[in-house]
N, C-alpha and C positions, 0 to 999 in steps of 0.2 A: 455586526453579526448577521451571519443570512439563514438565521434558522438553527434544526435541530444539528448539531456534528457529530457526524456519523462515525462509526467504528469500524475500521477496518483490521482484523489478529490475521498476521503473517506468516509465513512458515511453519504449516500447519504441518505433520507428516503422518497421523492415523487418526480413525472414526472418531475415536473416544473426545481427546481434546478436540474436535472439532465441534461435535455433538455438549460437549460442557460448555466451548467457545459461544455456540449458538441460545444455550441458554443463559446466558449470563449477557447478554445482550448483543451481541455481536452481528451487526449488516452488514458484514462481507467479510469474506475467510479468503487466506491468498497460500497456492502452493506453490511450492518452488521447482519449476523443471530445467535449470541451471546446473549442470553436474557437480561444478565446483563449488558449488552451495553445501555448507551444514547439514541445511534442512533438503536437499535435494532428493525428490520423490520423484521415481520414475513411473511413466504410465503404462495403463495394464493392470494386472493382477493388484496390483496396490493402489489404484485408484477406481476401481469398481465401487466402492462404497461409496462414493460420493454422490451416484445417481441416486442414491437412498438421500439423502443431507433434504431435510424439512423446505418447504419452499421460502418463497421470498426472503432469501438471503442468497447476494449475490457470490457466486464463486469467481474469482479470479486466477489465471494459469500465470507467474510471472517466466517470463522469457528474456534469456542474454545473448543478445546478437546469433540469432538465429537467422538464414535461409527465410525466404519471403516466401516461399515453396512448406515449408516447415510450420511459420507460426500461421499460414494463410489455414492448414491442415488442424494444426490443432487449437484455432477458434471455432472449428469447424464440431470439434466432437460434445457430444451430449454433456462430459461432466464439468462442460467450463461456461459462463456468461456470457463473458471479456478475458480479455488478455492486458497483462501488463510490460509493457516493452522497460525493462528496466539494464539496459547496457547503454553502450553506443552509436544506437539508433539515430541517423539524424533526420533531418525534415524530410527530405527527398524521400526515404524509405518510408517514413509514416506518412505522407501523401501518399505514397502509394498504396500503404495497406487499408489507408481510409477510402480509399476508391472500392473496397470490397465491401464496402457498406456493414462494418462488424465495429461494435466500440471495445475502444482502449484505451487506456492510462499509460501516458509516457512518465516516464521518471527522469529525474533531474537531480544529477549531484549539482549541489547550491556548493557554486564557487565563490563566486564576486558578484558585482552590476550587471558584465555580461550577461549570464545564465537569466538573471532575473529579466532583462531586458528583450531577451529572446524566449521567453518560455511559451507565449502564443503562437508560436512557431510551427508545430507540430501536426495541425490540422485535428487536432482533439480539444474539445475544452477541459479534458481530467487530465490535468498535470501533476504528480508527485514530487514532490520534492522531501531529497534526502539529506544525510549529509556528506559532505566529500569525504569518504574514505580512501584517497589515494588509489589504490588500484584497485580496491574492493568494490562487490557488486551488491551494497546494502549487509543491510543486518550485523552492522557492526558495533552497535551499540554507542556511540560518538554521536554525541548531541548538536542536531542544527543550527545554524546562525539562526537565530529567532528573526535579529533586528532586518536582515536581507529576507528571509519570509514571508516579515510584514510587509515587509519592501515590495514582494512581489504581488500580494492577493489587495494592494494599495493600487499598484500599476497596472493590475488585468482584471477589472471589473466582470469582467466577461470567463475568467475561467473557474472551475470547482477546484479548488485548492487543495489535496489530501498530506497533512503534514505528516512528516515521517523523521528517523533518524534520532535514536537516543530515547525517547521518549518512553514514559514510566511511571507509575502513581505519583511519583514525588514529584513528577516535574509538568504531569500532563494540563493540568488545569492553568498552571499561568503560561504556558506556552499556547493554548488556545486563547486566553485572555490578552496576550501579548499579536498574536497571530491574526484570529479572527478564520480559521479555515475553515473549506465547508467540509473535511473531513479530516481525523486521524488515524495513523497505520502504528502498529505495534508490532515486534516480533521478538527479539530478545527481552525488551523489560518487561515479557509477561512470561519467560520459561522457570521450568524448575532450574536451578542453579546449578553452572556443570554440564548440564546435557539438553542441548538446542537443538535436539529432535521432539522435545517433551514440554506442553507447556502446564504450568502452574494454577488451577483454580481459584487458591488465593489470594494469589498476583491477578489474575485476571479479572477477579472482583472486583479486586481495588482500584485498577484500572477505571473498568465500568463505570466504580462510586463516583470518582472523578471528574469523569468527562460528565457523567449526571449532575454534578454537582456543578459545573459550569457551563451550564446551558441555563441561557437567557444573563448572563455578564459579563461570556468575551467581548473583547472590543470597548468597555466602559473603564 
């Protein structure tokens, strides 16, 4: 275990649940600017509030195979940290966007050995790892291979590991205990049910309880 794991709530898309997210414990809120997304928030008028969003809680902008031109731009604007490259980015394009000297988190639908074998690949040490959802781009709710997870935060000493995919009160703590990541990402198992624009307080509590509750005995 390397410490405290971090929370990352996904598919944020207005103030309210972001400002709830952030009090109930939440280090990092992630919006989705992927049109074909759910939770897809367009920027502008709809993301002006977030230069309000309390400090030290990271914001991340997640991005699907965008123009280098595009995501170069909007790690560039005030209401984002980092960007999360969550498509079919592959190394070549994130060397190159690490040469702009701005961090980001590559995503990784966890297929097999390979994925887990090439996941230092990327010129980032913040790797995500999701679950394969076939042609989807996250947020499917379909739970990760734990055992290839372990498999990978075993084999890259060297990266911050943020697990993702499925993941929910019920399953959060032995999949950290199983894993050992240095963070977790939520996004469907903390919505109101039904509508993946909106997320749940209650749910997201529970969440929280969770992951508080398993810190200091993943990994044992």
């Amino acid at each position: 275990m390397r410490g405290r794991v971090r929370v990352k709530v996904c598919g944020l898309t207005n103030r309210a649940d972001a400002f709830e997210a952030i009090a109930l414990g939440a280090d990092a809120l992630g919006f989705n600017l992927f049109p074909g997304s759910k939770r897809f928030l367009s920027l502008g008028a709809e993301t002006d509030w977030m230069l309000g969003l309390p400090p030290f809680v990271t914001r991340v902008a997640v991005l699907v195979n965008l123009p280098m031109d595009d995501a170069r731009a909007i790690s560039e604007r005030g209401e984002f940290d980092l960007v999360q490259f969550h498509g079919d980015e592959d190394p070549s394009y994130c060397e190159e966007f690490a040469r702009l000297g701005r961090p980001f988190i590559k995503a990784l639908r966890l297929r097999d050995g390979e994925t887990v074998k090439g996941a230092d690949g990327f010129s980032t040490s913040q790797i995500l790892l999701d679950a394969d959802g076939g042609g989807a781009f996250g947020g499917t709710g379909r739970l990760i291979d734990l055992d290839l997870a372990a498999e990978c935060v075993r084999e890259h000493a060297g990266l911050e590991v943020i697990l993702a995919g499925g993941l929910s009160a019920k399953n959060v703590r032995e999949a950290i205990r199983r894993v050992g990541p240095y963070a977790v990402d939520v996004a469907s198992g903390v919505e109101v049910v039904g509508q993946p624009r909106r997320k749940c307080g209650e749910r997201m509590g529970e969440f929280m309880g969770e992951v508080e509750a398993s810190r200091g005995s993943a990994g044992k």
